[in-house]
N, C-alpha and C positions, 0 to 999 in steps of 0.2 A: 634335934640336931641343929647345931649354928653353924652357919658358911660363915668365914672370915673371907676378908674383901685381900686379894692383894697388895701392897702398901707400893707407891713407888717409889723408887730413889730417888736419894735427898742427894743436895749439892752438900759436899762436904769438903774440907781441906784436900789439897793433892788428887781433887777428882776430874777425870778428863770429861770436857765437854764438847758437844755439838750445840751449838746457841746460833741465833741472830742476837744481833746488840747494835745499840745505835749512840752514839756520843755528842752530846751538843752544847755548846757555849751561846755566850747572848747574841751571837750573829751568823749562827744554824749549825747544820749537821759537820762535824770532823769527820769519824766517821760512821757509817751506816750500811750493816749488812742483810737489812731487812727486801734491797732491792736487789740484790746477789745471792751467791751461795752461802751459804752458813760458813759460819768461822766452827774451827774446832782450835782446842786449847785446853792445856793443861792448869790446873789452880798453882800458884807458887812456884811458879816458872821464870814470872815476869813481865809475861806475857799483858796483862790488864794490872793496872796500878795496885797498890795492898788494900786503898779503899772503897774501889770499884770491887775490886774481889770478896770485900767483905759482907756486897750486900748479895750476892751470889751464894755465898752460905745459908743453906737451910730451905733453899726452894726447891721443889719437886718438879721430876720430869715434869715436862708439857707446862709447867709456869710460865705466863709472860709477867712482868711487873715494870715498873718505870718509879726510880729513884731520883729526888734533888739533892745533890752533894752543893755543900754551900762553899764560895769562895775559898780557893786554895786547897780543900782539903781531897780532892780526885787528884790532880798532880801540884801541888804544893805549891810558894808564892813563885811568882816573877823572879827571877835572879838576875840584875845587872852584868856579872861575872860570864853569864852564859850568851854573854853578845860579843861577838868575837872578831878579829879585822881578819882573813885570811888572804896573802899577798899571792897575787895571779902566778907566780912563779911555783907556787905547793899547790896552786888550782891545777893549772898547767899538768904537774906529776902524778898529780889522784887522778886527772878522768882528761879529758878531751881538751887541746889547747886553742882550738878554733871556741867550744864551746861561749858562750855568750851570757851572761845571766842579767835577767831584770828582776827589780822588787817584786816580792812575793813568790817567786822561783821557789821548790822545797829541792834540796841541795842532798844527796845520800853519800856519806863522808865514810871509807871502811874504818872499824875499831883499832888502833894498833897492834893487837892479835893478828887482823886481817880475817878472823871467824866470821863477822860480825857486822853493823854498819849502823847509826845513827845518823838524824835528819837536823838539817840546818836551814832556815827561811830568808833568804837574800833579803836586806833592810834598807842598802845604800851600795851601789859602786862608786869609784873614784874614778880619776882619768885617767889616772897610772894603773888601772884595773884591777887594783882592790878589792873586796867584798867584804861588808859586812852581812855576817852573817848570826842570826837568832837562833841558839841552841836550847832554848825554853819550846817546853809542851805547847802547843797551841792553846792547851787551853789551862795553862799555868797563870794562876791567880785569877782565875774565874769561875762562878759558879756553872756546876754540869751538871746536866742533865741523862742520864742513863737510863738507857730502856733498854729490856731484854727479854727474850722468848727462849725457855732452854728445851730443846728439842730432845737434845738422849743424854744419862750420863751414865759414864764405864768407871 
């Protein structure tokens, strides 16, 4: 008689995970939940870019692995477009008018939904209290590094 071994779950399209994962660019970690609690998330939700989720496909429970995604291709290039002036007066209306921002600040802006919320990276103020702000991935238009531990999937 043969014992067959139990097989584990494979990461598959639309499979919810429990992971740590770590995200890095050439001037260190974005982010990293290897020193926290695990992230959990859905595949094709949104949640992790299409090419980040692509290398998440086909690994088994308890996998760790670590990926080089080469320039642009984990969040795509740099867009000029996505640098934006937003005048103190709409800063004012979305969040705190005492508020204060310096270069490097990451800025959480609601979607017009209001569901929802995307990040903006203070680049320059003016005197008239301007902001520019950088609506690009942090690590738009550079190579990433992705590492990852997938703990359970459902």
């Amino acid at each position: 008689m043969t014992s067959i071994a139990p097989t584990l779950p494979i990461v598959q399209p639309g499979s919810f995970l429990t992971l740590h994962y770590r995200l890095a660019g050439p001037s260190g970690d974005v982010i990293n939940t290897f020193t926290d609690k695990p992230a959990t998330l859905s595949l094709g939700t949104g949640e992790l870019s299409p090419a980040v989720e692509q290398r998440l496909l086909g690994l088994a429970e308890g996998a760790r692995a670590t990926f080089e995604l080469p320039a642009g291709e984990a969040f795509g290039e740099r867009n000029a477009d996505m640098q934006q002036w937003v005048a103190r007066k709409l800063l004012n209306q979305l969040g705190d008018p005492d508020e204060k921002y310096s270069v490097g600040d990451v800025v959480q802006f609601p979607t017009p939904d209001g569901l929802g919320s995307y990040a903006g990276a203070v680049q320059q103020v003016r005197d008239d209290g301007a902001v520019l702000f950088d609506f690009n991935h942090p690590l738009a238009g550079q190579p990433v590094t992705f590492e990852v531990q997938v703990i359970g999937i459902l």
